[in-house]
N, C-alpha and C positions, 0 to 999 in steps of 0.2 A: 504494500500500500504506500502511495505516494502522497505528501500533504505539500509539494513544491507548490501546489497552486490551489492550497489553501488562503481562505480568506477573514477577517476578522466580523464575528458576527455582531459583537456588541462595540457602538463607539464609546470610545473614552470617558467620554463626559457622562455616561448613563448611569443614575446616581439607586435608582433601583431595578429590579429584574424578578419577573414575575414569571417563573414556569409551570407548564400544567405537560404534567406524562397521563393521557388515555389509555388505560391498558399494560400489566404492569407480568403478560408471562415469558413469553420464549424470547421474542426478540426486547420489549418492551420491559422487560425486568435485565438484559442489558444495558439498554438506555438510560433506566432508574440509578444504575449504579454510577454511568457517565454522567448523569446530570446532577446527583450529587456529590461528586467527588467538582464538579465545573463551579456546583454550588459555595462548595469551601473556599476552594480560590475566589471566589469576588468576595467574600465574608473577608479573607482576611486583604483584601484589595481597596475593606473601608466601603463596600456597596453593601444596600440593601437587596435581601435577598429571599423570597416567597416561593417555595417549591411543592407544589401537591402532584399527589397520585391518586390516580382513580382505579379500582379494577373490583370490579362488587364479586367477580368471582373467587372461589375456594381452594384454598389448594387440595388436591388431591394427588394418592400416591400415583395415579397412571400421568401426570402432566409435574410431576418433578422433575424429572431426568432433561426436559427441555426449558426449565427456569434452572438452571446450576450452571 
C-alpha cells in the first residue's frame, strides 16, 4: 500500500471533529479501531474531539472470527 499521494483530511485550523462509525463488524470494527487510535492524536493535538459508534447488532460466536 502506497500513501505517496495521500492527502490531509482535516485543515489545521479545525478546532473540533465530530465522527460517526455506522456499523461496527468485519470491516467497520476495523475502522472503529483507526478512528480511535486518529481520535487520540487530535486529543493530544489540543482538538476537540466527539467519536460514536452505532451497531444495534450482537455479537455472536458465528460473526467473531470476522471482527478480530
Amino acid at each position: 500500500m502506497s500513501f505517496r499521494r495521500a492527502a490531509v483530511f482535516l485543515p489545521r485550523q479545525t478546532k473540533s471533529v465530530r465522527i460517526t462509525v455506522v456499523g461496527c463488524g468485519g470491516t467497520g470494527s476495523w475502522i472503529a479501531a483507526q478512528v480511535a487510535r486518529t481520535g487520540r492524536v487530535l486529543i493530544e493535538q489540543g482538538r476537540r474531539v466527539q467519536i460514536m459508534f452505532i451497531d444495534p447488532d450482537r455479537v455472536s460466536a458465528a460473526n467473531v472470527p470476522r471482527s478480530c
